[in-house]
Each structure stands twice: as structure tokens, then as C-alpha cells.
C-alpha positions in Angstrom: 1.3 -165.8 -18.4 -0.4 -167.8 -16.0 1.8 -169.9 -13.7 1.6 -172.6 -11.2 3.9 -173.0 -8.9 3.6 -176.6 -7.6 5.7 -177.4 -3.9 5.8 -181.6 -3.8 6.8 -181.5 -0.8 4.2 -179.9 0.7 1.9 -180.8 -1.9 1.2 -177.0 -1.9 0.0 -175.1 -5.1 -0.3 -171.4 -5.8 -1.4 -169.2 -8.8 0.1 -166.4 -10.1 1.0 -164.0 -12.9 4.3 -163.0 -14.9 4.5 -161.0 -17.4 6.3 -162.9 -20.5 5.8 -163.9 -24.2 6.4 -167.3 -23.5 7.8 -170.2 -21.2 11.3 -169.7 -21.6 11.0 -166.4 -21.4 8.8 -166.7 -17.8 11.4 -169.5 -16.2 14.1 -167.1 -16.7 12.3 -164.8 -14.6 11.3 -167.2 -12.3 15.1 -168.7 -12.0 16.3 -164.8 -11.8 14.5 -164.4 -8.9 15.1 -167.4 -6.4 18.8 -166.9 -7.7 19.2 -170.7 -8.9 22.6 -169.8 -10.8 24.2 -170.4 -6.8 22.2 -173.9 -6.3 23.2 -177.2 -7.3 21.1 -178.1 -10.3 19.7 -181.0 -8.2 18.8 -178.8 -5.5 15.1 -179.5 -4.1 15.2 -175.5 -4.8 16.0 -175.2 -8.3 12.7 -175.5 -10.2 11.8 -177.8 -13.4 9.6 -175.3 -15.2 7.1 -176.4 -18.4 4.9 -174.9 -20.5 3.8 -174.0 -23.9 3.6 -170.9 -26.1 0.5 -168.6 -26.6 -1.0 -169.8 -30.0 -2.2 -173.2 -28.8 -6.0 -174.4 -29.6 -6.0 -172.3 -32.9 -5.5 -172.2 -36.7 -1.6 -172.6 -36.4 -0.4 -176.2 -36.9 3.1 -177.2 -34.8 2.8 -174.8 -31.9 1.8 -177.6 -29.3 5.3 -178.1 -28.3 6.0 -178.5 -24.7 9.0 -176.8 -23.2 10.9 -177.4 -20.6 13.6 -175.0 -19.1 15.6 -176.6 -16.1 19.2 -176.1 -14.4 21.1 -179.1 -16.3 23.0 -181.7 -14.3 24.9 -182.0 -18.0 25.9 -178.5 -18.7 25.6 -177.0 -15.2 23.2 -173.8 -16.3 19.9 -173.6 -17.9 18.8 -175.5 -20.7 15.8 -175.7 -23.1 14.4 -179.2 -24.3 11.4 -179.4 -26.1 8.5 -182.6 -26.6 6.3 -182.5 -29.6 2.5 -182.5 -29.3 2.0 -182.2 -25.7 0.9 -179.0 -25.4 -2.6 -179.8 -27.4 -3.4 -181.6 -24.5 -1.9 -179.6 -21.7 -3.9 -176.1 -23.1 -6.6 -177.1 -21.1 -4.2 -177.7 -17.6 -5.9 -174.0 -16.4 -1.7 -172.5 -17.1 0.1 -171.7 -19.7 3.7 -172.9 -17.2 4.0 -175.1 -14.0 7.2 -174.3 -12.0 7.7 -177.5 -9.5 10.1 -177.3 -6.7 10.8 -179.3 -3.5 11.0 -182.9 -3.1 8.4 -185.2 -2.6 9.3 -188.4 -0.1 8.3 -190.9 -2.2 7.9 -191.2 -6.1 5.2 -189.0 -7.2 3.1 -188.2 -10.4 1.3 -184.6 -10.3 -2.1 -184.6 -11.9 -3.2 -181.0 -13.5 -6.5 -180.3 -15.4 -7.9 -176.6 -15.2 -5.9 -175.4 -12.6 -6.7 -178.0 -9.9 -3.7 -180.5 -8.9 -3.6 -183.7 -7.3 -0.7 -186.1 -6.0 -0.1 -189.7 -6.1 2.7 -191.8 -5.3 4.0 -194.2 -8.0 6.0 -197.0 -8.6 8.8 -196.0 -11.2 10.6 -198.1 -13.9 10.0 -198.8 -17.8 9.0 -195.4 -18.9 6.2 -197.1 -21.5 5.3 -199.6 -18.8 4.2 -196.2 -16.5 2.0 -194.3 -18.7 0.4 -198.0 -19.0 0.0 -198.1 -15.3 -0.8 -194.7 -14.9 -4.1 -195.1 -17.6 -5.2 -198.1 -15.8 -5.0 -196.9 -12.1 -6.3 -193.3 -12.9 -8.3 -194.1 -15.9 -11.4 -191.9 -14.9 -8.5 -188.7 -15.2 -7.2 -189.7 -18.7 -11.0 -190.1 -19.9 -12.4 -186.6 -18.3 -9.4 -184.5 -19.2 -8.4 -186.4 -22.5 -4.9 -186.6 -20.7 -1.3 -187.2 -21.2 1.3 -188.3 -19.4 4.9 -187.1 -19.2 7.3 -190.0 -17.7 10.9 -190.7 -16.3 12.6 -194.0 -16.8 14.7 -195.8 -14.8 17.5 -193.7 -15.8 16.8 -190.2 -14.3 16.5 -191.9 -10.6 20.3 -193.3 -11.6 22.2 -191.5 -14.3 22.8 -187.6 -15.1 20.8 -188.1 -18.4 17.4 -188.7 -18.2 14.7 -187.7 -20.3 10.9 -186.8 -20.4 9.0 -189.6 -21.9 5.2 -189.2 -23.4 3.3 -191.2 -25.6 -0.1 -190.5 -26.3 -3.0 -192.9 -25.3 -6.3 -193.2 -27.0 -8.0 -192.4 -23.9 -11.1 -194.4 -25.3 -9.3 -197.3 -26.1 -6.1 -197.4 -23.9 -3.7 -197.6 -26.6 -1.1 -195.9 -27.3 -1.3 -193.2 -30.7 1.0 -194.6 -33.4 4.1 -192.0 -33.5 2.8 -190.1 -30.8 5.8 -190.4 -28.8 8.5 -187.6 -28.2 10.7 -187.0 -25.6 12.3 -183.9 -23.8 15.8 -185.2 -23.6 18.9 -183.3 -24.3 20.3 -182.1 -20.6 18.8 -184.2 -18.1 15.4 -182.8 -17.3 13.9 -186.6 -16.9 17.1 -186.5 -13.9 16.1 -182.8 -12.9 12.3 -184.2 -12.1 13.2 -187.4 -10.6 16.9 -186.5 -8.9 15.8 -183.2 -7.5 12.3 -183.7 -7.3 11.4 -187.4 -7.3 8.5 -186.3 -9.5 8.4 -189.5 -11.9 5.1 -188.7 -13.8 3.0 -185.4 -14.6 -0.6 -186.6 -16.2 -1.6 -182.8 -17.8 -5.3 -182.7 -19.6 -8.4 -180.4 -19.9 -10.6 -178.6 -22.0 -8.8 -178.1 -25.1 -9.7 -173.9 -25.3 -7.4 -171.8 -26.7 -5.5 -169.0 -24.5 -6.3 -166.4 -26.8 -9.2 -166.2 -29.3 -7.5 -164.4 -32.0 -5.8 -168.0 -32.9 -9.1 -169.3 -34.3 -9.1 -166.5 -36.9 -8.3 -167.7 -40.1 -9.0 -164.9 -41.9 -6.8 -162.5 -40.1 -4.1 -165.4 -40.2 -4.2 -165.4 -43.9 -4.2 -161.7 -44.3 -0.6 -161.7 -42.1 0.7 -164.3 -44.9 -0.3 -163.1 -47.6 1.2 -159.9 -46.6 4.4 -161.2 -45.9 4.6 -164.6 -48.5 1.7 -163.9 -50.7 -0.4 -167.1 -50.2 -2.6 -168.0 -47.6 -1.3 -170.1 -44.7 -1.8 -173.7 -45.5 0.0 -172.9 -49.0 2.8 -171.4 -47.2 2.7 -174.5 -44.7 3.0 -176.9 -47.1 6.1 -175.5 -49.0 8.2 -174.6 -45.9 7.3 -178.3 -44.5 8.4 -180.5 -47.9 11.4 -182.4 -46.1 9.2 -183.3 -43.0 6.2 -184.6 -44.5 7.4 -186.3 -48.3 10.3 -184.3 -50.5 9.1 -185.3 -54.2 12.8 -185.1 -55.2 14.2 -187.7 -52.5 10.7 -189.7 -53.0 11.6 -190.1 -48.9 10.6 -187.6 -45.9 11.4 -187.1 -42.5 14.5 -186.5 -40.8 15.6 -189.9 -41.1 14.2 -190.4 -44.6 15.9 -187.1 -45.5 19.4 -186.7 -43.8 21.1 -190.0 -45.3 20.5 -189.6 -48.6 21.3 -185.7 -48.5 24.2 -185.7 -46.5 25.5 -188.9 -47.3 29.3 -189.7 -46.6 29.5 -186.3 -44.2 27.2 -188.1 -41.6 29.3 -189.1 -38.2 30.1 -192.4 -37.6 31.8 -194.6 -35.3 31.7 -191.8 -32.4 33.3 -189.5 -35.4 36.3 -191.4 -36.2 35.0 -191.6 -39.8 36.3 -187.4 -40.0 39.5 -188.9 -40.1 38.9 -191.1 -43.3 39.1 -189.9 -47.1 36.3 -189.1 -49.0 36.7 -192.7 -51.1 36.4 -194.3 -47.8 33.3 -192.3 -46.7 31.6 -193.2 -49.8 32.1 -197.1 -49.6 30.4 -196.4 -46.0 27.4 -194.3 -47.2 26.5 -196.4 -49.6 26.5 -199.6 -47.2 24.7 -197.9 -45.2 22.0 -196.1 -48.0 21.4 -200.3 -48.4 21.8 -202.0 -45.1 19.9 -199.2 -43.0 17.7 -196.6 -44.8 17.0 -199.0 -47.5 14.9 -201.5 -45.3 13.0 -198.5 -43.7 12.2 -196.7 -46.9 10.8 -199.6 -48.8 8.4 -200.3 -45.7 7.6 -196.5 -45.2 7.4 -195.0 -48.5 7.4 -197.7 -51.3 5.3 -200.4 -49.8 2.9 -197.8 -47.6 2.5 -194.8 -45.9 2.7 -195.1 -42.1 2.5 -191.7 -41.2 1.5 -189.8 -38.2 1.6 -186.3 -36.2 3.1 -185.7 -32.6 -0.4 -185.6 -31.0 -1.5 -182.7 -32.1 -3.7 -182.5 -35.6 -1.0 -181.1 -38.2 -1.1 -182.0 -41.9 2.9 -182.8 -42.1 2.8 -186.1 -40.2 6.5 -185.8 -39.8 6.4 -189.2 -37.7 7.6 -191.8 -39.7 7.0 -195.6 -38.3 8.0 -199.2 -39.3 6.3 -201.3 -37.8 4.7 -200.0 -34.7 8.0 -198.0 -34.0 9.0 -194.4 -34.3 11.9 -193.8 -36.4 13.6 -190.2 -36.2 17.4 -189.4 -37.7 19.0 -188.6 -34.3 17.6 -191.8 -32.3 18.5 -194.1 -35.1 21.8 -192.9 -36.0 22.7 -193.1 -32.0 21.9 -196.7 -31.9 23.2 -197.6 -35.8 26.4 -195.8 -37.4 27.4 -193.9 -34.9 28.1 -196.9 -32.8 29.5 -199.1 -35.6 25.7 -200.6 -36.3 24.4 -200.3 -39.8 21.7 -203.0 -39.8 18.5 -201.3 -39.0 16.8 -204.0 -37.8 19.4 -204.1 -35.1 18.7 -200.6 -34.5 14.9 -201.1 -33.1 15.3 -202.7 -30.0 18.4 -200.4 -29.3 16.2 -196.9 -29.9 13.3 -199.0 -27.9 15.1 -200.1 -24.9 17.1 -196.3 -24.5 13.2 -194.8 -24.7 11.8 -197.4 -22.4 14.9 -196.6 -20.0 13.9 -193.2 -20.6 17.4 -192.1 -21.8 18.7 -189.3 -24.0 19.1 -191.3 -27.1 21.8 -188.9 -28.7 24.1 -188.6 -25.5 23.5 -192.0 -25.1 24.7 -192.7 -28.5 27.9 -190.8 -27.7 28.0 -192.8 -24.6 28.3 -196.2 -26.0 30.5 -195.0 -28.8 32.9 -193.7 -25.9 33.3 -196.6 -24.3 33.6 -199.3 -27.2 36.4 -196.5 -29.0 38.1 -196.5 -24.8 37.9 -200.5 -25.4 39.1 -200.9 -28.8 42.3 -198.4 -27.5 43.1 -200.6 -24.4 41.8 -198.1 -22.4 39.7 -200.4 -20.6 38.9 -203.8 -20.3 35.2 -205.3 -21.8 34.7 -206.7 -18.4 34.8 -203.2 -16.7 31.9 -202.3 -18.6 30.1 -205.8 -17.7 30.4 -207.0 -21.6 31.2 -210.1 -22.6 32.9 -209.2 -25.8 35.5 -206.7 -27.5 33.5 -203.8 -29.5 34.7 -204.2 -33.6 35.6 -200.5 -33.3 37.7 -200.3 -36.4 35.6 -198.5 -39.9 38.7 -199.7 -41.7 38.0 -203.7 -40.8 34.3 -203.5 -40.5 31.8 -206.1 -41.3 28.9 -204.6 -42.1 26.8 -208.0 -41.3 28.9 -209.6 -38.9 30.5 -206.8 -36.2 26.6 -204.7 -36.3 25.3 -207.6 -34.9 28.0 -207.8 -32.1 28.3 -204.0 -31.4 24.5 -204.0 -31.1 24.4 -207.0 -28.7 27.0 -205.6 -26.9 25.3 -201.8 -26.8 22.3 -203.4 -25.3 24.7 -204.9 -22.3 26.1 -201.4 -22.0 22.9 -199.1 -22.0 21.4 -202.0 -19.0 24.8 -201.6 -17.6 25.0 -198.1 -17.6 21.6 -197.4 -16.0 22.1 -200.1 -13.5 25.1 -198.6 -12.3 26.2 -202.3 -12.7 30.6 -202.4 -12.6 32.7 -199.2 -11.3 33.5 -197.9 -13.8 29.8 -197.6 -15.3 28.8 -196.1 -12.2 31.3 -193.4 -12.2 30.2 -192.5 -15.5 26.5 -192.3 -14.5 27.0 -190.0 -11.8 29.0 -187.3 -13.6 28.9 -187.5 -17.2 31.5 -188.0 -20.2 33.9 -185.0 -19.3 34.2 -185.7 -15.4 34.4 -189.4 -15.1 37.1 -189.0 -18.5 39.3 -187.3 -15.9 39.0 -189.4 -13.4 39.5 -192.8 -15.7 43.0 -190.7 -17.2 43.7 -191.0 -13.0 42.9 -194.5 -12.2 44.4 -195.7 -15.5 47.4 -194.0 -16.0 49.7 -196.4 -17.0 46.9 -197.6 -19.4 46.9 -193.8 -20.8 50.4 -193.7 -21.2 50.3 -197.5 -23.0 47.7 -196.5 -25.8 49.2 -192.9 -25.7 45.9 -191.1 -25.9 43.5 -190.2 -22.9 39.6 -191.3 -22.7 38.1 -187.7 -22.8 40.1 -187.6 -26.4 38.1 -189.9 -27.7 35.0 -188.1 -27.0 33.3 -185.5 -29.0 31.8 -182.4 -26.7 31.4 -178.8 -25.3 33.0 -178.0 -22.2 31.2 -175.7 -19.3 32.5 -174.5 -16.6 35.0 -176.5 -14.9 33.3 -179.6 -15.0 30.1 -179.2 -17.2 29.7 -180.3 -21.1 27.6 -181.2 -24.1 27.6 -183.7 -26.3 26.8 -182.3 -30.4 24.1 -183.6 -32.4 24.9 -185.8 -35.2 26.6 -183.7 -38.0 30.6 -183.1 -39.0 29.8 -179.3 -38.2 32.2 -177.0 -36.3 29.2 -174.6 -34.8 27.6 -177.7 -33.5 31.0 -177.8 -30.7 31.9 -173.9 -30.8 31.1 -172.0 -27.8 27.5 -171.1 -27.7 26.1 -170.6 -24.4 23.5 -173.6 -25.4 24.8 -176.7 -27.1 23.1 -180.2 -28.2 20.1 -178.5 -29.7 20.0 -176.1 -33.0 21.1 -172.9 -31.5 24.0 -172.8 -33.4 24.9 -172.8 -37.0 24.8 -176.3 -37.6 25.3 -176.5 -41.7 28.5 -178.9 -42.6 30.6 -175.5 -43.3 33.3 -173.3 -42.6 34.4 -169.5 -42.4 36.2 -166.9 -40.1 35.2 -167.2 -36.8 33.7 -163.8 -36.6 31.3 -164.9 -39.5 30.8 -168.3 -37.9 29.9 -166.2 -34.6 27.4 -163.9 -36.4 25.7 -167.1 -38.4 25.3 -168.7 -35.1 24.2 -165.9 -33.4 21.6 -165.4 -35.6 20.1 -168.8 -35.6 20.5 -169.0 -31.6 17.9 -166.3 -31.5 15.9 -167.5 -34.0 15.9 -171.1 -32.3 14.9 -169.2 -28.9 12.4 -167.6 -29.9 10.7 -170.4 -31.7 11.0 -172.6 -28.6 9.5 -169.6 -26.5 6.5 -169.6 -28.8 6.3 -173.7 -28.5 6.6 -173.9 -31.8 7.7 -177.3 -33.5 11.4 -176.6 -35.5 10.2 -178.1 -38.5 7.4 -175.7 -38.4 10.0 -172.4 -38.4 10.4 -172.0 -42.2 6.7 -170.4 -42.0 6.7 -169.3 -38.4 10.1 -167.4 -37.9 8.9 -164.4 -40.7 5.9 -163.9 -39.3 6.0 -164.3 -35.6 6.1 -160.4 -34.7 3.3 -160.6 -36.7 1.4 -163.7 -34.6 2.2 -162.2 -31.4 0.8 -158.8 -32.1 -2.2 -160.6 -33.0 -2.4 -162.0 -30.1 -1.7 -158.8 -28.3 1.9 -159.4 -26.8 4.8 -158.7 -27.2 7.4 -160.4 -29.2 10.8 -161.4 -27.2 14.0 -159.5 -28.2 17.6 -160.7 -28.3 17.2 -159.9 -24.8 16.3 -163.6 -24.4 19.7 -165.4 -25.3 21.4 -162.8 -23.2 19.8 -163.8 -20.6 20.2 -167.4 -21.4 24.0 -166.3 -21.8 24.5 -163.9 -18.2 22.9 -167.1 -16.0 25.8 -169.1 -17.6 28.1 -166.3 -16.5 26.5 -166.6 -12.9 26.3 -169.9 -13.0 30.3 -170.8 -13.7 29.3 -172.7 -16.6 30.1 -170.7 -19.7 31.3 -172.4 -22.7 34.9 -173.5 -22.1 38.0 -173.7 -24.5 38.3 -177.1 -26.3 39.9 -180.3 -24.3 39.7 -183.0 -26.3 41.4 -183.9 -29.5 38.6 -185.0 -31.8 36.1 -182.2 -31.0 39.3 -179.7 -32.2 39.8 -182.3 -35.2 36.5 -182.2 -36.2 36.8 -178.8 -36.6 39.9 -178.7 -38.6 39.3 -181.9 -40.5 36.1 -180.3 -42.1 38.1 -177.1 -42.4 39.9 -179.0 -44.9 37.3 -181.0 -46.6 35.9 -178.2 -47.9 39.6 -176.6 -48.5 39.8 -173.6 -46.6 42.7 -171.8 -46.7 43.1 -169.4 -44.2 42.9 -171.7 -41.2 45.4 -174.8 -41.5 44.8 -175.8 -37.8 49.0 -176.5 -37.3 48.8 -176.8 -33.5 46.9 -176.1 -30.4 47.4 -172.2 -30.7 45.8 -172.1 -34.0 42.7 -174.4 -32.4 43.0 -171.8 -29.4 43.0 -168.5 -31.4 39.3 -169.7 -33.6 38.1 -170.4 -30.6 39.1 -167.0 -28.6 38.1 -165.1 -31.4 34.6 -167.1 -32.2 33.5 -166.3 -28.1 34.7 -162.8 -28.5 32.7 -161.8 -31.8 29.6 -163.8 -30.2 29.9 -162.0 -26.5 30.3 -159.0 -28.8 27.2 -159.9 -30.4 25.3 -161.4 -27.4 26.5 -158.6 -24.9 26.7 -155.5 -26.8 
């Protein structure tokens, strides 16, 4: 792979050559060698890498993912985060990965088309607001290299959870590409650029070639599927893609169309407090929520038209849904609607707008605000200390669904304006170090408060500890692998079905799909594309004439947590155990009845064993 290795602050560049099957696979060399496990993951020395997989410009639909592999301020080691659709326009950036260390003194966006780079200092704030700027002060780039930006918001220069913000503009017209917006979110790498970098904008673009010729073959791409599915390509495509693009069954599609009919009452809500209701009480909640919130979407998106779009790339599954101008994906939606006691989804837009605009993880942010309305609604703190001027209706069993959404979403958008402005103590606390640090800290300063409500703040969160003082906050689904110890959390590298089974079994299942999620994400290849592409991907890469990673990816991923002091830690608070346990006994196991902290302690023991087992040899 071609990489370039980008020093802002001496705005020097060089060019050079490793030998990987893929970005993740390259920034683990490159972090291997300068030794980052020992460095802060701030530090001006601990490079944000990106880059994309090696079947770009080609035949293959949903392998212009962008991937970025950085040391997380969140989990303390590496960690993958991927952004739809960039990569179509990056191909022609004269790399196939950028590695960017130092700092630059002032806020900086890095232009790259065909291998030549140029600096600019910017002016950072509303992410959107940016790649407006950035196409009207550097127009003449964006129309030559049919660009694209990548963005931070305000949030990576002030909180540990920023994201990587891109929406694509019509370079002709200066507008922005209806549901061509994604985001590399989960970890912080928005706070990696902008904290240990101040890089606040990267505009990539070029001639859109691809790397390899052997992607424009058709021919030779249907002979591989039909040898392994029987049917050419696009056939194959369009079966292993049904959920994304329209499921005939549901008469819905997409991940937000898709996930609350499907899963219904085992879908999180109020920051998971709703695993602790029955199954009569789930229901009543579902089906509010089938009317109030996916209701008002499907009718606009599916009955009444079909606003559907792609990532940025060309690809016949236009997985991106849109009411109305806006983007609507499961996890965004859910952060900003159920999850926080909020099931009107009108309420919902602005929230998902303003956390993208701030540039924000949306799901950790969703965990956020749920946090801090359940440490409200306990007495754990005061509304005030959070800058709100009202008390959170935190309670599924006295919930109106009209009434308390509208007041938990006013309230949220206090919080998430709080939060990045760093605005009362508290807030400011919690933007510097995360859930899992600043919970330990509040248990100090409010002791007697603790002792009062008789439960502590970090037990009302849902996450994965690190290290000593690193975690991850699950994606939304009641699904023990989703908060077992896997060496990365908050993506899919786990098992992440609602089930249960021996840990050894639960260690092998999530194992297996680890892999199979890193080696998609090496290849830059969309998720929703790996029904078709994790079969045959030996088969692309020798086509290609490289070689396919081996396990000997995730061990790697899994030694640099070693080195790093942030492998996955034992459980610490009380509802990531319970949601364990209560599923446990949803779906009535037996053998595991979860009696007391040993029994909690002896899954998890023997779950990391069976998976270093696995992972280590």
C-alpha cells in the first residue's frame, strides 16, 4: 500500500510503501513501529491513520468505505471507525492511507488530490457550517478534484467524543447530496484529529481510477460468484442486501425501517432500564413507539414516496433513508428517541441534527444524556448542575408518551449544548474523561448523595471497561456479547444477536464475527454489503493479486490492548451485569441463574479465557 505520511506541524509530507492488504492492516504496522501503545492517545505522536481498501473504482458496489484506525481517548488502545462513501472520492487522493502526526499551531484543514498536499488554517465550529465554508473559500479544489470533505465539530476541540463528519457536495452546484452524510464516530477520532492534531478538516479528491485494474472486470467477478453462489454478482447483491434497500415482508427497509418492527419490545430504552420490565410492559412500549416514532417516518418514506439515496458512492441498495431533507439511521434515532425517554420522532430531528452538526458520536451521546437524566431522576444530581431547567420524566412506568418526550427532548438539547460547552462542573468533568472516569469521581464528590439514593452514578450506566480507566459504551441491542470482553467494543465485532449460551460458545460466536468484521473493515467494505463480500473475499483479493489478512489481524488488534494497559476489564456496573442476566432469563436459560457477583464474575473469566484461547493460540 501506498502511504502518506503527513507531519502538520511541519507541514512536511513523505511517500512510502507498506506491505498490507488493507488500512487497518497498514496502521497496525505503522502504530507497531513508532510504539504508540506507550503514548497518550492525544499525543502529537500517535498518528490518526485513513484509508480505504483495494477494490475501489471497480465493479464491486459498497467498498468505498473510509477507515479510520486511531489510539482512542474512549477505550485507551486502537480502534476502527468507518464513514460510508468516502472512499469513491478519496481513490483518486494519489494513496490508498494518509498517516498524520504532529500538531499544527492553529486549526488546520489538509488538502490531498494525487499525491500532492496543501495546508490551510480554518476557522472551526458547526461541522455542516465548515464543509459550507470550506466549498466556498476553496471552491476551485472541490471543482478540479470532485472533492470531499471530512470535518470536526465543536465537540472534538472540547469533549473526548468527537466524530468525523462528511457530507457530500454537488461540486457543480454547491449543495449538499441528499443522504450523503456518514460519520466516523464510535471512539473519538473527530477528538484524535482536532485534540492531538488540531487538524479540523481534510478535503480528499482526484481522479476517480481504480488501484487495481482487475476490479473493472465483470466477467472474472461473475465467474468468482457463480462459483461460490451460483448467480452472477448483482443477483447475489441484491438478495444479501434485502433489509438495507426494501424487505418485501416488512414493506420497510433500512436499519431504522427494519430494527423496530423486528425486534420490537427487546429494543433498549430509557438508558436500558426497560431490561428490568416484563414482557407485557415491553409490549405496551413497542407498540407506542411502532405508532408515535416509526410510524410518521414510514408513511413519508415508504407509503407516500421513496426518498432514497446511497452514501456517495453509486450502489443500487440506497440504504439511506430521508424524511425530509434529513438522514435517518436506527442508531442516531434511537440515541435521541427511546433510549432517552423520547418517542415522538419529530422531536428526534433536531436532536440527531444538532449532535451531527456538533460533530458528536450520536450513540455515546445517547448514552450520555440517558446517564445523566437516570443520575437526575435518582437524586444523584441536581438539574441545575447540568445547566437544565427542568427534572428529566425518567420513569417508563409513569411515562407520557406526548407530554414527558417533549420535555426530555427539550431538555436533551440543553444537555448536548451543555455538554459540549463545557458549560457547569460537572459537565465539564464529564467531557474531559468520559462516563467511567468522571462516574468515579461524581461517587467522590457526592457521597452522601450515593449513600441517600443507595446506588452509585457509574451503575446507572451501560459499558465496557478498559484498562484502569478506559470504556465503551454498547450499541443499541439487549445483547450480552455487545458488553462481554472483546478487545473492540461499540462496533459489530462481537456477537451481537439478542441471545444466550455458555460463555465458551458465546466466545467462539464472537470470535468468529470479530474476524469477520475486521477483515471487512480492512477491505473498506460497507457492513451491509458483507452477506455477499465475506464468502468471497479470498477470492477478491487474489484477484487482485494480494493477499488476504489472517486472524493475525485481531491478534494484533488484541496484543496492542495488552501493551497498551487497556484490555477488556471485569464488569463494574450493575446494569451492564443485569443486562446480561436479565436476558439470560428472558430467553430462560437454565444453567446460569446470575445469584451474585461471583456467578457474574465466573461468565466473564471464563468468556476472556476461551476468547484469549481463541485469539492467542
Amino acid at each position: 500500500m501506498i502511504i502518506l505520511e503527513i507531519d502538520v506541524e511541519r507541514r512536511a509530507v513523505s511517500r512510502r510503501e507498506i506491505d498490507a492488504s488493507g488500512p487497518v492492516e497498514a496502521a497496525l504496522a505503522i502504530h507497531k513501529e513508532r510504539e504508540t501503545w506507550r503514548l497518550d492517545p492525544l499525543s502529537p505522536q500517535v498518528p490518526v491513520v485513513f484509508g480505504m481498501g483495494p477494490f475501489v473504482g471497480g465493479r464491486l458496489y459498497g467498498v468505498h468505505r473510509l477507515i479510520f484506525i486511531f489510539k482512542s481517548p474512549q477505550t485507551g488502545t486502537l480502534h476502527v471507525s468507518a464513514l460510508g462513501g468516502a472512499a469513491y472520492k478519496a481513490m483518486g487522493m494519489g494513496a490508498q492511507a494518509v498517516s498524520i502526526v504532529g500538531r499544527a499551531p492553529a486549526p488546520t484543514a489538509i488538502f490531498i488530490s494525487q499525491g500532492y498536499v496543501k495546508f490551510a488554517e480554518v476557522k472551526p465550529g458547526d461541522a455542516y457550517e465548515t464543509i459550507n465554508s470550506l466549498y466556498r473559500e476553496f471552491k476551485n479544489f472541490f471543482l478540479e478534484n470532485d472533492a470531499r470533505a471530512l470535518v470536526v465539530g465543536p465537540a472534538a476541540y472540547t469533549t473526548y467524543n468527537g466524530a468525523v463528519v462528511s457530507v457530500d457536495v454537488d461540486v457543480r452546484k454547491g449543495e449538499f447530496k441528499l443522504g450523503a452524510e456518514d460519520f466516523a464516530a464510535r471512539g473519538g477520532p473527530g477528538t484524535a484529529l482536532a485534540q492531538g492534531h488540531n487538524v479540523a478538516a481534510i478535503v480528499v479528491g482526484g481522479p476517480k481510477r481504480p488501484h487495481f485494474e482487475k476490479v473493472t472486470d465483470a466477467e472474472a467477478i461473475n465467474q468468482i460468484f457463480n462459483k461460490s453462489f451460483g448467480r452472477p454478482y448483482l443477483d447475489v447483491l441484491n438478495e444479501k442486501t434485502v433489509k438495507y434497500r426494501f424487505d418485501q415482508k416488512l414493506r420497510t427497509g433500512g436499519t431504522f425501517g427494519v430494527n423496530y418492527p423486528h425486534y420490537r419490545d427487546l429494543l433498549p430504552l430509557f438508558g436500558y432500564k426497560s431490561i428490568y420490565m416484563s414482557r407485557e410492559e415491553r409490549v405496551k412500549h413497542a407498540d407506542l413507539i411502532l405508532q408515535l416514532f416509526w410510524k410518521p417516518f414510514q408513511e413519508e418514506v415508504f407509503e407516500k414516496g421513496r426518498s432514497w439515496y446511497n452514501c456517495g458512492e453509486p450502489c443500487p441498495v440506497v440504504c439511506k433513508k430521508v424524511w425530509r431533507g434529513k438522514k435517518v439511521d436506527y442508531e442516531s434515532f434511537h440515541a435521541m428517541g427511546p433510549f432517552i425517554g423520547n418517542y415522538l420522532f419529530q422531536e428526534a430531528v433536531p436532536l440527531v441534527d444538532k449532535v451531527d452538526k456538533l460533530g458528536l458520536d450520536a450513540i455515546e451521546a445517547g448514552h450520555l444524556v440517558a446517564w445523566l437524566f437516570d443520575a437526575v431522576h435518582a437524586g444523584l444530581l441536581k438539574p441545575e448542575e447540568l445547566g437544565l431547567d427542568d427534572t428529566p420524566a425518567f420513569d417508563p412506568a409513569c411515562f407520557d408518551p406526548h407530554g414527558d418526550s417533549k420535555k426530555n427532548a427539550k431538555l436533551a438539547g440543553q444537555l448536548l449544548d451543555n455538554f459540549v460547552n463545557n458549560s457547569t462542573e460537572v459537565l465539564a468533568l464529564v467531557a474531559k474523561h468520559g462516563i467511567r472516569k468522571a462516574a468515579r469521581e461524581l461517587e467522590r464528590r457526592f457521597s452522601d448523595r450515593v449513600k441517600a439514593a443507595g446506588i452509585r452514578f457509574r451503575d446507572l450506566a451501560v459499558y465496557v471497561a478498559f484498562g484502569t480507566e478506559w470504556y465503551m459504551t454498547p450499541n443499541f441491542y439487549w445483547a450480552p456479547g455487545l458488553v462481554a470482553p472483546m478487545y473492540i467494543q461499540g462496533r459489530y465485532w462481537t456477537n451481537y444477536n439478542p441471545t444466550f449460551m455458555s460463555p465458551e460458545d458465546f466466545a467462539k460466536s464472537s470470535y468468529d464475527r470479530a474476524v469477520a468484521e475486521a477483515y471487512i473493515d480492512n477491505a473498506g467494505i460497507c457492513r451491509f454489503h458483507r452477506g455477499w463480500a465475506e464468502p468471497v473475499l479470498a477470492e477478491l483479493y487474489a484477484l487482485v493479486g494480494l493477499k488476504p489478512p489472517t486472524p493475525q489481524l485481531y491478534r494484533d488488534i488484541a496484543y496492542y490492548a495488552k501493551l497498551a494497559g487497556a484490555e477488556p476489564m471485569p464488569w463494574e456496573s450493575k446494569r451492564a451485569r443485569d443486562l446480561v442476566s436479565t436476558l439470560a432469563r428472558e430467553l430462560g436459560a437454565k444453567d446460569w441463574r446470575f445469584e451474585d457477583y461471583d456467578d457474574y464474575y465466573e461468565w466473564w473469566i471464563r468468556f476472556k479465557e476461551a476468547l484469549d484461547k481463541l485469539t492467542f493460540g
